[in-house]
MARDOVEX-453381 format. One line per 8 residues: for each residue x, y, z of N, C-alpha, C. Coordinates in Angstrom, 3 decimals, padded with zeros to 6 digits. Each point is the difference from the previous one (the first is absolute). Example, Ala and Ser with C-alpha at 12.3 -4.5 7.8 and 13.67 -1.06 7.14 Angstrom:
<sites>
013.190,-005.690,007.800,-000.890,001.190,000.000,000.900,001.200,000.000 | -000.350,001.050,-000.720,000.820,001.190,000.060,-000.770,001.090,000.730
</sites>
This chain:
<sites>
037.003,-123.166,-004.697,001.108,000.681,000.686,000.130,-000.410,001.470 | -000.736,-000.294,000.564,-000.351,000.349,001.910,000.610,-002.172,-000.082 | -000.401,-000.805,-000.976,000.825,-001.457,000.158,001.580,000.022,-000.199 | 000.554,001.184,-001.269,001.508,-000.105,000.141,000.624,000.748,001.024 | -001.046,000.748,000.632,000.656,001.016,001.208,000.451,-001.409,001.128 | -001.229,-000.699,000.284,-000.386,-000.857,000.814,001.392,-001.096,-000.476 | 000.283,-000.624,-000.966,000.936,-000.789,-000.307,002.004,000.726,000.242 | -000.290,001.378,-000.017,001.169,000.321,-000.020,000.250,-000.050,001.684
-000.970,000.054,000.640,000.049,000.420,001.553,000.572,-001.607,000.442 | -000.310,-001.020,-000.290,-000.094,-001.401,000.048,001.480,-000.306,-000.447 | 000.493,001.097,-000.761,001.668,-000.782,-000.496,000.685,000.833,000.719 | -000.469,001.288,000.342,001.144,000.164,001.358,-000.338,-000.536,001.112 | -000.610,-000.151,000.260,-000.480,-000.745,000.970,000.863,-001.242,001.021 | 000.254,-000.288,-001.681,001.082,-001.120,000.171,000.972,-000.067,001.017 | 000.869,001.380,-000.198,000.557,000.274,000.835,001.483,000.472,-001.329 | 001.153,000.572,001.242,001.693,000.293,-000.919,-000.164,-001.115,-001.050
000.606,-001.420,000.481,000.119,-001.035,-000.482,-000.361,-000.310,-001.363 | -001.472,000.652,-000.143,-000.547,-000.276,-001.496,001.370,000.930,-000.568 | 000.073,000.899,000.140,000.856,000.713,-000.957,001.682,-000.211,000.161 | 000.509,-001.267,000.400,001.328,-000.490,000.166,-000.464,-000.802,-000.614 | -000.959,-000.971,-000.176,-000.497,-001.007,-001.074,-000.181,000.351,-001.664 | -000.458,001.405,000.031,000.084,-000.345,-001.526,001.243,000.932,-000.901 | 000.568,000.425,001.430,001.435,-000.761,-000.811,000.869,-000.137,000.152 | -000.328,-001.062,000.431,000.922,-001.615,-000.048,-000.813,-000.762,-000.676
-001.708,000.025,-000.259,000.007,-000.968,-001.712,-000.077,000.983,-000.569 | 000.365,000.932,-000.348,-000.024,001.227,-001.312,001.206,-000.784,-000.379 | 001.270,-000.182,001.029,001.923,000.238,-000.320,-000.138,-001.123,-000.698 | -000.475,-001.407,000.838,-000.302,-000.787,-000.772,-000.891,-001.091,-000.943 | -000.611,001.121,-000.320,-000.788,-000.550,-001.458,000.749,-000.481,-001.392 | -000.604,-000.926,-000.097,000.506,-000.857,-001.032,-000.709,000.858,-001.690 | 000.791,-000.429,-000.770,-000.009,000.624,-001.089,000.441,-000.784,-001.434 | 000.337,-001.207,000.452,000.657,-001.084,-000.826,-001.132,-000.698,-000.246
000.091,-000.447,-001.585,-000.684,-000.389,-001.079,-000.662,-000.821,000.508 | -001.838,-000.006,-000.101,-000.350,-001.653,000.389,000.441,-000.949,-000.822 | -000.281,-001.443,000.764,000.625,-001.186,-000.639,-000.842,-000.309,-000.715 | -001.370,000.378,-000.376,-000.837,-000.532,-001.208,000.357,001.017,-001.463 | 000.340,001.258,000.410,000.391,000.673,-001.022,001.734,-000.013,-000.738 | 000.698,-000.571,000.764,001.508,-000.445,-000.262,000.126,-001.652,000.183 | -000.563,-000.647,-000.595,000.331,-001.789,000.165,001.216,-000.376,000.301 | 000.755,001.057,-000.600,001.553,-000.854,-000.251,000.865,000.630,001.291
-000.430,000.729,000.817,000.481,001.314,001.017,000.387,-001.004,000.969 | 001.261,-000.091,000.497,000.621,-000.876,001.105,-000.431,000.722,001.539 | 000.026,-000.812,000.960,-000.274,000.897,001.297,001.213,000.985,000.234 | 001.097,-000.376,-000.497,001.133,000.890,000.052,-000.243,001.302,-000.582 | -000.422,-000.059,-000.798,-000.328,001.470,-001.134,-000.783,000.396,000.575 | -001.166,-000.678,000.270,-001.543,001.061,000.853,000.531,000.893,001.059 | 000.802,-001.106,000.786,000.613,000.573,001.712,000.578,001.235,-000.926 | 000.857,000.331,-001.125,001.109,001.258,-000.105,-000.972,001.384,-000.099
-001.254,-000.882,-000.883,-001.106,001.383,000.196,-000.903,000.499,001.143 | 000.494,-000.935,001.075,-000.735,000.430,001.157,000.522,000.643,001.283 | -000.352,000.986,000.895,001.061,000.522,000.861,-000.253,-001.002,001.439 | 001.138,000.177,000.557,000.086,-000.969,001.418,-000.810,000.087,000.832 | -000.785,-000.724,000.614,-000.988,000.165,001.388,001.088,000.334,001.348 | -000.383,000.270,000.820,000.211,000.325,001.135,000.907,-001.414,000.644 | 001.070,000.004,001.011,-000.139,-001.254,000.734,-000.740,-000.193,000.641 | 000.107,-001.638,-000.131,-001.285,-000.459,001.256,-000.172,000.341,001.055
000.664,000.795,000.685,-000.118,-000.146,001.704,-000.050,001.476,-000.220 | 000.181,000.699,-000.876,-000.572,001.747,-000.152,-001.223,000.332,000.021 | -000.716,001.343,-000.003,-001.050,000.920,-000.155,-001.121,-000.888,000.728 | 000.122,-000.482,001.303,-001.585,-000.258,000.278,-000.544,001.173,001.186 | -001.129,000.323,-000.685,-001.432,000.903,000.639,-000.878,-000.416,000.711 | 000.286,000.637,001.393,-001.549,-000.847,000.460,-001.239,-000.177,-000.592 | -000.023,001.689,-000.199,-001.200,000.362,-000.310,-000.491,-000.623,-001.380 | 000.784,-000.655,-000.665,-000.628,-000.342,-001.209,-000.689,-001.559,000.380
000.444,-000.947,001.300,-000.253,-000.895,000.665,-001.634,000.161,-000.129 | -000.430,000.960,000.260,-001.485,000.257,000.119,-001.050,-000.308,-001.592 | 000.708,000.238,-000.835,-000.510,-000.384,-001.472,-000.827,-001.248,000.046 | 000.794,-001.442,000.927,-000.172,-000.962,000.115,-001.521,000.196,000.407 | -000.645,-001.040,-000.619,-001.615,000.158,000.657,-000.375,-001.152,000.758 | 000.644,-000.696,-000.052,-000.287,-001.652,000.737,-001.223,-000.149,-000.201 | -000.962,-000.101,-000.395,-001.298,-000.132,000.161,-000.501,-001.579,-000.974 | -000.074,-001.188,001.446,-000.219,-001.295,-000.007,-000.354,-000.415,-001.171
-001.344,000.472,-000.548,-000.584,000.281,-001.149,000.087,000.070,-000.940 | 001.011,001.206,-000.104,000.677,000.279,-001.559,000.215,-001.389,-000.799 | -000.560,000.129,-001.083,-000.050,-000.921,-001.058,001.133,-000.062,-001.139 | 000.634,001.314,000.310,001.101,000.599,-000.781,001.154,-000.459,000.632 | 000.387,-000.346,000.633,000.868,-000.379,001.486,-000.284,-001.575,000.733 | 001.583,-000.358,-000.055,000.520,-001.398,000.468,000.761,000.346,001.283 | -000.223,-001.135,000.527,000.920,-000.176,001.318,-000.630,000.418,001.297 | 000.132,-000.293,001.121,-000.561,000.424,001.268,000.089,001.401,000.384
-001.664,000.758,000.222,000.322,000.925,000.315,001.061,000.765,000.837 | 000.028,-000.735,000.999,000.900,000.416,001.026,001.676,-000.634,-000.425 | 000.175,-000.230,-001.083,001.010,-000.356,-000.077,001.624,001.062,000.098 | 000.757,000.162,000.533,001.093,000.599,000.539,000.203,001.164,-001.538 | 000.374,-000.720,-001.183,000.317,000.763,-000.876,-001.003,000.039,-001.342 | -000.046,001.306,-000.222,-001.470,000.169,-001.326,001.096,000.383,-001.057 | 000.004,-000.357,-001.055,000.290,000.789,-001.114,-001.281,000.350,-001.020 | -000.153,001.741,-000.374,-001.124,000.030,-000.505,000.719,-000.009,-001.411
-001.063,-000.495,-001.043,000.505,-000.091,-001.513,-000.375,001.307,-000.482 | 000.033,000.776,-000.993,-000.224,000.197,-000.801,000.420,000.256,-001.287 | -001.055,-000.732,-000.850,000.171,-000.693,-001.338,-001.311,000.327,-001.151 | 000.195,-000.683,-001.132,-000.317,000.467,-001.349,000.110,-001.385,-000.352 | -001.254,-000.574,-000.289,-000.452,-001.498,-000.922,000.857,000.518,-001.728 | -000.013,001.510,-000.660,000.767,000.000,-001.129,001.622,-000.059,000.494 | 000.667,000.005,001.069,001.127,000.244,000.196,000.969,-001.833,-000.123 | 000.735,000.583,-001.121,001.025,-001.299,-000.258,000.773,-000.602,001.492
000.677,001.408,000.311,001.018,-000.801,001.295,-001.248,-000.170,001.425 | -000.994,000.472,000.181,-001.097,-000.420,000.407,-000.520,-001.267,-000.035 | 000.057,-000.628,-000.990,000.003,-001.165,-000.317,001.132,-000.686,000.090 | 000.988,000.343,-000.228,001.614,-001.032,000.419,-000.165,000.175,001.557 | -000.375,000.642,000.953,-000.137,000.177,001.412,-000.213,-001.417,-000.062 | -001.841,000.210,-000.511,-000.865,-000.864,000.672,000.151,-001.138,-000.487 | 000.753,-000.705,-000.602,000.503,-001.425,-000.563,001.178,-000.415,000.809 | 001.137,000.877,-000.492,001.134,-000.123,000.771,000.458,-000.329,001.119
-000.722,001.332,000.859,000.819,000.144,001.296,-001.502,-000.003,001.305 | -001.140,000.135,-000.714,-000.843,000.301,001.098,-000.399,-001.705,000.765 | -000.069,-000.692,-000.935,-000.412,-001.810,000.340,001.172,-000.051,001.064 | 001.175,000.269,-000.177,000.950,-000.311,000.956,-000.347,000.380,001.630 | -000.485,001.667,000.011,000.010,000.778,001.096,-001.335,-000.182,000.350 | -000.868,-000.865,-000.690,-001.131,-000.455,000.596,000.541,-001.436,001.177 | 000.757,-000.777,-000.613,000.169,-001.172,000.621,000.973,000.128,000.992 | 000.949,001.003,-000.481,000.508,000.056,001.372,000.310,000.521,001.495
-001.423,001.215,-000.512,-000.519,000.728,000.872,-001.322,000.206,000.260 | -000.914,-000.086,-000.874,-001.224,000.579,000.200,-000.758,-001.719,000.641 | 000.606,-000.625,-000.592,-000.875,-001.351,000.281,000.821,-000.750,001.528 | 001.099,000.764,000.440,000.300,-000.414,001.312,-000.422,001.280,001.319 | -000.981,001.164,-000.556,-000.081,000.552,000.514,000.415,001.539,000.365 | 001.185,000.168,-000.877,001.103,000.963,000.685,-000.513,001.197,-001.015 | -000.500,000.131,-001.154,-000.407,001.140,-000.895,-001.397,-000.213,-000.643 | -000.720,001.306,000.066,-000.996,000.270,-000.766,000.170,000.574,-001.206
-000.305,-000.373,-000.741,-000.096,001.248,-001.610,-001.476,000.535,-000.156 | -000.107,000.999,-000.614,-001.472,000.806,000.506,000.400,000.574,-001.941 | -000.889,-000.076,-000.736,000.409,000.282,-001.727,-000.956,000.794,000.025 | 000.851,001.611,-000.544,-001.203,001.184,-000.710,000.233,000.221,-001.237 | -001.248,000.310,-000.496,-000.345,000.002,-001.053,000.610,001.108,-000.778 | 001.263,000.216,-001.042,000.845,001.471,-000.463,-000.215,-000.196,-001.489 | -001.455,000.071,-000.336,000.051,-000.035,-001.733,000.893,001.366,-000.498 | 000.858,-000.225,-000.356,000.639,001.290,-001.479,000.221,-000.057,-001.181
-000.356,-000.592,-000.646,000.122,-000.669,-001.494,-001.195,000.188,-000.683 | -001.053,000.907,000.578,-000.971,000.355,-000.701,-001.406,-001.154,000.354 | -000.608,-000.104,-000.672,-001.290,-000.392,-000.665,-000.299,-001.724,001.106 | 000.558,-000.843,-000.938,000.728,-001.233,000.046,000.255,-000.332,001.591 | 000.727,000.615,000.573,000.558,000.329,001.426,-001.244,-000.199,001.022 | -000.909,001.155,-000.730,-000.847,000.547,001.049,-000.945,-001.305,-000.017 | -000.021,-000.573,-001.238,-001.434,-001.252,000.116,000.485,-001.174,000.542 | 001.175,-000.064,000.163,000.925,-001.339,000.606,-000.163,000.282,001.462
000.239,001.050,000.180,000.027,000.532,001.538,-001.003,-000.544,000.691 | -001.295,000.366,-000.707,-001.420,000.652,000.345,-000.472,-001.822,-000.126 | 000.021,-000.471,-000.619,000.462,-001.729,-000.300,000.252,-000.819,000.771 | 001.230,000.532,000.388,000.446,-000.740,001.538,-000.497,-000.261,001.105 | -000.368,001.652,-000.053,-000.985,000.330,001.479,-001.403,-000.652,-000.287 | -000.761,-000.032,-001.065,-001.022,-000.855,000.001,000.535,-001.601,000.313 | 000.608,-000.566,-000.575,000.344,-001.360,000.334,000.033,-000.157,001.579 | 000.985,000.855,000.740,000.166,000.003,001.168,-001.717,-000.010,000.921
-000.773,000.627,-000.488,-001.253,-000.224,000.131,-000.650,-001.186,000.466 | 000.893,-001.069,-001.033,-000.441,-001.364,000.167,000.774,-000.934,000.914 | 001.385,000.796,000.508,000.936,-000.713,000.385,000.690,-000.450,-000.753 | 000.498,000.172,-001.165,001.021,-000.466,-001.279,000.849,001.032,-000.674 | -000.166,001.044,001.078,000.879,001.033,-000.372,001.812,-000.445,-000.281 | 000.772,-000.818,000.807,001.098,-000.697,-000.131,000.338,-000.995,-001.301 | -001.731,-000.816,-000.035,000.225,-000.720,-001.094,-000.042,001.389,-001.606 | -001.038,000.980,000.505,000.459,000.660,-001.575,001.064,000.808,000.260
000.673,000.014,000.792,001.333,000.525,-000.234,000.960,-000.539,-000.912 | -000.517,-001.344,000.670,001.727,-001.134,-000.740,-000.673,-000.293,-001.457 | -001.136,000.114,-000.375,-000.174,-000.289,-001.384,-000.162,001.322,-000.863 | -000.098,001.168,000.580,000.845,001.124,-000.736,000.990,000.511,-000.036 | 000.555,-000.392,001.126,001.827,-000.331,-000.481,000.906,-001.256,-000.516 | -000.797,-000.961,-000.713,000.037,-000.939,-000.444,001.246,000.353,-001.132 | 000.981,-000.409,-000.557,000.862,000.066,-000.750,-000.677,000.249,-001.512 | -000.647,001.263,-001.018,-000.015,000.142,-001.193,-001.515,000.589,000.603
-000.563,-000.096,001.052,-001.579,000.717,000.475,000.123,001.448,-000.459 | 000.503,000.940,000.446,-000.074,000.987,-000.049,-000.033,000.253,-001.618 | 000.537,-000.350,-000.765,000.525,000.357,-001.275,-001.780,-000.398,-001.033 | -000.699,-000.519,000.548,-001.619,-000.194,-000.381,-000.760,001.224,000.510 | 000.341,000.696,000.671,-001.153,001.211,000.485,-000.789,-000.490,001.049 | -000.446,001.051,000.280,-000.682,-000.316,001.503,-001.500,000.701,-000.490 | -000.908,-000.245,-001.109,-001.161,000.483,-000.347,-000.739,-000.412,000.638 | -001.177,-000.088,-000.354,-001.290,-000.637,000.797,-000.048,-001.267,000.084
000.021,-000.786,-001.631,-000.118,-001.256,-000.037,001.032,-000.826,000.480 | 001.187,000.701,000.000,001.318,-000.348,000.809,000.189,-000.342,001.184 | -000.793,001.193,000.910,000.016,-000.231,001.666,-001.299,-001.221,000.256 | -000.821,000.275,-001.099,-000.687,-001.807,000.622,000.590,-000.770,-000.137 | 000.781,-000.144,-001.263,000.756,-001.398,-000.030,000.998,-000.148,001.127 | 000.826,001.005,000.791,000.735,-000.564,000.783,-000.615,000.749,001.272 | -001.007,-000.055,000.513,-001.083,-000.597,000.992,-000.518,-001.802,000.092 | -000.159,-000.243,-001.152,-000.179,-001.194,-000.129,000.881,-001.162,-000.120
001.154,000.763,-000.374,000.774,-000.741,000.700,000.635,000.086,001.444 | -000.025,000.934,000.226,000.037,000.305,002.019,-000.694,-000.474,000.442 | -001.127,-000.598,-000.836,-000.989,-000.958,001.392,-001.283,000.860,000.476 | 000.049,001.098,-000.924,-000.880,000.880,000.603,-001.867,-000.452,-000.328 | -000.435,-000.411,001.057,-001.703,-000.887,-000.677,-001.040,001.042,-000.317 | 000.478,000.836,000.117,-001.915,001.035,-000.347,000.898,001.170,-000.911 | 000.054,000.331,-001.395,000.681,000.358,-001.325,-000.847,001.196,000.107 | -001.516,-000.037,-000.070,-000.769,001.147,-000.175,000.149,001.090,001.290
-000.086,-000.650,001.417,000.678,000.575,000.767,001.172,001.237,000.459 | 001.101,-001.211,-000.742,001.556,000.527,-000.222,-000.083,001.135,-001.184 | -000.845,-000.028,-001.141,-000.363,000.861,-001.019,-000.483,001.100,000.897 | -000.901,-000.205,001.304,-000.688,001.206,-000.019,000.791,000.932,001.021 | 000.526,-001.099,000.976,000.819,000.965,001.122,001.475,000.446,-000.959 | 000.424,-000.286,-001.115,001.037,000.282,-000.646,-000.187,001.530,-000.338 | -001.241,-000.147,-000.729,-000.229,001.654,-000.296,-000.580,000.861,000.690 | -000.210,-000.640,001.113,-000.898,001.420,001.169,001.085,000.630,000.689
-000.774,001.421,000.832,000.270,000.918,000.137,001.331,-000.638,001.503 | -000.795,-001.365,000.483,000.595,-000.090,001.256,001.876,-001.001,-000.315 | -000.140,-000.320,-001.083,001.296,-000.089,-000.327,001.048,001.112,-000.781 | -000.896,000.428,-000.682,000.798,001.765,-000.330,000.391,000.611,001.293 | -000.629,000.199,001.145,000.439,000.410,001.379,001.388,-000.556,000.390 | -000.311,-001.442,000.057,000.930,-000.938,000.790,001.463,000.464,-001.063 | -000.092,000.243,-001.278,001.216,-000.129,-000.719,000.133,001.209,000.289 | -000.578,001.084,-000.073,000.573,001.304,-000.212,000.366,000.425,001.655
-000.252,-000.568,000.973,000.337,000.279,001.216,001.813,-000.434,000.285 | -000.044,-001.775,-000.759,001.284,-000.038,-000.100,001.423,000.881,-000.722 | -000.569,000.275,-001.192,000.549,000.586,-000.958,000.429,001.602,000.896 | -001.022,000.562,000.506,000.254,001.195,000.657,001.094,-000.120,001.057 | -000.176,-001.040,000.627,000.549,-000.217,000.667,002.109,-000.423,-000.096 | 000.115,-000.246,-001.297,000.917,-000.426,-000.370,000.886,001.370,-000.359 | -000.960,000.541,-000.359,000.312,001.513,-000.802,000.712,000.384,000.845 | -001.113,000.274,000.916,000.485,001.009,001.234,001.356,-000.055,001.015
-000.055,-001.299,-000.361,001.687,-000.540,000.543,001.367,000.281,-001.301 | -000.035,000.536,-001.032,000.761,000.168,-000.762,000.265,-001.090,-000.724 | -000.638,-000.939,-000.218,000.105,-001.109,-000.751,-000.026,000.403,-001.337 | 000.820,-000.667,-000.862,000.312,000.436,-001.554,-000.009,-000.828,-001.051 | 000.232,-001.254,000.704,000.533,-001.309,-000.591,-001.036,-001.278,000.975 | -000.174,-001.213,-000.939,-000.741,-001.128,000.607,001.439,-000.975,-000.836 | 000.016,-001.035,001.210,-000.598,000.106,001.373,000.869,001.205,000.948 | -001.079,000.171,000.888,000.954,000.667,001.038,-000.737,-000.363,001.641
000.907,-000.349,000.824,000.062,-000.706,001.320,-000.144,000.774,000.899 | -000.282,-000.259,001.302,-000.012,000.691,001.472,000.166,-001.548,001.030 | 001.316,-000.407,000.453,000.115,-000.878,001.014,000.045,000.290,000.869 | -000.983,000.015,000.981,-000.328,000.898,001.539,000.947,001.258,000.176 | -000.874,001.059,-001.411,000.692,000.876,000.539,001.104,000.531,-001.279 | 000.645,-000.919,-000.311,001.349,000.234,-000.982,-000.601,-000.020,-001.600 | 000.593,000.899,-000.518,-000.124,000.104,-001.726,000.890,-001.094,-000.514 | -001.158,-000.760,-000.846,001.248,-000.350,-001.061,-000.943,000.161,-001.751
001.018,000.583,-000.897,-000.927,-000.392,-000.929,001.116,-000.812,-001.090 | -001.295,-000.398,-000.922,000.428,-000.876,-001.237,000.083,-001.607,000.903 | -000.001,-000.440,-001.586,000.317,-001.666,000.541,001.211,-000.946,000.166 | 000.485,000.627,001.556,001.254,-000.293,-000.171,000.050,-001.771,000.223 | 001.584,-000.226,000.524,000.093,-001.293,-000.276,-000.394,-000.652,001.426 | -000.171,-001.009,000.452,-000.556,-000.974,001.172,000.155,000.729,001.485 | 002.320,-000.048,-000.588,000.569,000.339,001.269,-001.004,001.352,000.878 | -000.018,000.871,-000.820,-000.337,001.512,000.160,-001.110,000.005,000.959
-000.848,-001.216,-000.667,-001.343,000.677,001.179,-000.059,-001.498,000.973 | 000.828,-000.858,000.357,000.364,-000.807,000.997,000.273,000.679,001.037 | 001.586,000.935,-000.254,000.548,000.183,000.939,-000.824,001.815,000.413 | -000.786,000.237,-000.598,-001.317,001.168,000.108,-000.983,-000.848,001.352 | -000.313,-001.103,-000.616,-001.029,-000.902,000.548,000.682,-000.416,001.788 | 001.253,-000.103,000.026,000.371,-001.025,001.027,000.503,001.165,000.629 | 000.296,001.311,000.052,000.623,001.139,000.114,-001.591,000.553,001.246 | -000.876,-000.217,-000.832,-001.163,001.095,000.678,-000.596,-000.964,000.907
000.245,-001.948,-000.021,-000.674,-000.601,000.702,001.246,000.040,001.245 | 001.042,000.141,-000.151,000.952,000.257,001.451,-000.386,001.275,000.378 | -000.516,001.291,-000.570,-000.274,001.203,000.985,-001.187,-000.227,000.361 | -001.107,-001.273,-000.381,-001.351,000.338,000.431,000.348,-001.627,001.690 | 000.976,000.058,-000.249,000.419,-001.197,001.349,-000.262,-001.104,-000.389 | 000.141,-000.511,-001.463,-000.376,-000.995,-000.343,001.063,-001.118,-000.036 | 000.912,-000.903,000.228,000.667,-000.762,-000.599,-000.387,-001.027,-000.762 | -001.377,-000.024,-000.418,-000.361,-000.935,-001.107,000.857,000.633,-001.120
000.328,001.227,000.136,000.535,000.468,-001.404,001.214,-000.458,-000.530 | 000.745,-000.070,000.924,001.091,-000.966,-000.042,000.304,-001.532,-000.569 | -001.382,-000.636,000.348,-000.280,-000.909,-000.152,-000.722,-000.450,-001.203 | -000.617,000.609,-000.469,-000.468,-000.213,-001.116,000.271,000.217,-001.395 | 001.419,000.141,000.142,000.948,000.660,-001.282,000.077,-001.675,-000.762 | 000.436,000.380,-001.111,000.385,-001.248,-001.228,000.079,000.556,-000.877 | 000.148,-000.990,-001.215,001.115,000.140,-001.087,-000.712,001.144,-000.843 | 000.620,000.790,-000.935,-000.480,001.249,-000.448,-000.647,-000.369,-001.136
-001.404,000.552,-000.212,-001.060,-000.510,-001.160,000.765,000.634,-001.214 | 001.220,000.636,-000.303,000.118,-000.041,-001.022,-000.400,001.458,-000.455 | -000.876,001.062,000.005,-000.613,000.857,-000.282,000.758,001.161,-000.801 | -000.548,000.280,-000.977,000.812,001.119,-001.078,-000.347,001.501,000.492 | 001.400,000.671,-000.257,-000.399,001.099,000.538,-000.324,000.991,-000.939 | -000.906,001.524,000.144,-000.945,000.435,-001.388,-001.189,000.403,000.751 | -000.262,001.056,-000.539,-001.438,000.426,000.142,-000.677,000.792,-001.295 | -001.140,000.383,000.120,-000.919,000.581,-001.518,000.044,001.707,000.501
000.189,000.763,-000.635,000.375,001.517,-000.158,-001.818,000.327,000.372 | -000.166,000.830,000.830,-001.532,-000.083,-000.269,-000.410,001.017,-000.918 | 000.876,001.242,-000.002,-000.729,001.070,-001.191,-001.224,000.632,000.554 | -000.364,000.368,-000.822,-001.293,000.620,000.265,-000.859,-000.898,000.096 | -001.638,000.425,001.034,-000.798,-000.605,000.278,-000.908,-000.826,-001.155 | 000.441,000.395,-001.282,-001.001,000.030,-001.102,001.152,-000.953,-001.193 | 001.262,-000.130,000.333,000.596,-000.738,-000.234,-000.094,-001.238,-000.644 | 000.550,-000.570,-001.247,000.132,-001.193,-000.543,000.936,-000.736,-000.482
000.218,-001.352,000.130,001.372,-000.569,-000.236,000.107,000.313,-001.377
</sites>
């Protein structure tokens, strides 16, 4: 009792803001079919089951600015700490449009921001899909252990990955292919107590902001959820690097990765596709 007292004190804490955030991703949470469970589902049809995000240049919170952890370190997290604009992730290794993000549209907003400087992405861990979720999560964060946390990202969002399970013998195999060199290791920090922490700190953390749906965003400050299309979190991206005095933001715009818009319904915590 005296840790959820302690955790509830920590989400007001936050400040108003948390509670203009969740909802605005409550309004817009996505609810449209994943694309592994509808093959034939056009992005047109997904978008009709999903409600509108916010405009870009709407709802930004300072106080949610603070979420950002910059911390050099983080193994979970690309881009220069000090970099002008953070977007924090949070996501679900079972989540379909989670995976259309991270193929789609995220390679783009790596190259044309994070690798010239102008944005950080900082990724928490939002298992809701149950079981599966939680060992992918817990997975990650061990890999990250090794520094291959990025590489097991992209090979569990690998196009048909998810649809194999994320069991035991599963998360070694795509450790090993992330590059990850010590297996017994990654086995052991996978199931200890200090990666159950690290996930369930994120996860709480996601909660507590009204998050409903993965993915769901914070661009210094601003909600966005689901996986919308390129434009959306460009002009998010180039929007927060002109209020942080940046004109790299300006500058670092190009052609739109293309990105489908959609997010995964999260449901209950115990939840399964």
């Amino acid at each position: 009792m005296p840790k959820s007292n302690n955790n509830k004190k920590k989400n007001i804490a936050i400040g108003a803001g948390v509670a203009v955030a969740a909802v605005l991703l409550g309004a817009a949470s996505y609810t449209a079919t994943k694309p592994a469970d509808s093959p034939g589902t056009t992005s047109k049809e997904a978008a009709a089951g999903a409600a509108p995000s916010a405009a870009p240049q709407a709802g930004v919170y300072p106080e949610l600015e603070k979420l950002a952890r910059r911390d050099a370190k983080d193994p979970l997290a690309q881009g220069r700490a000090d970099a002008p604009v953070v977007m924090v992730e949070y996501a679900d290794f079972k989540c379909g449009f989670c995976g259309k993000f991270a193929r789609d549209t995220e390679p783009g907003l790596v190259k044309k921001y994070v690798d010239k400087g102008v944005l950080r992405i900082e990724w928490r861990n939002f298992p809701i899909f149950g079981a599966d979720s939680e060992r992918a999560a817990r997975g990650a964060w061990a890999a990250g252990k090794q520094g291959r946390f990025w590489q097991f990202h992209e090979a569990a969002y690998a196009e048909g990955s998810k649809e194999k399970g994320f069991g035991e013998g599963r998360l070694k195999e795509l450790a090993k292919e992330a590059g990850v060199k010590d297996l017994d290791r990654f086995a052991a920090d996978a199931g200890g107590d200090a990666a159950k922490a690290a996930v369930r700190k994120d996860q709480e953390e996601a909660y507590g902001l009204g998050a409903t749906s993965t993915p769901s965003f914070l661009v210094n400050g601003r909600p966005i959820s689901g996986a919308q299309p390129d434009e959306v979190f460009r002009q998010a991206i180039e929007a927060a690097a002109g209020r942080a005095g940046g004109a790299a933001g300006g500058k670092a715009g190009g052609d739109e990765a293309g990105g489908k818009a959609g997010g995964d319904e999260a449901g209950a915590k115990g939840g399964s596709e």
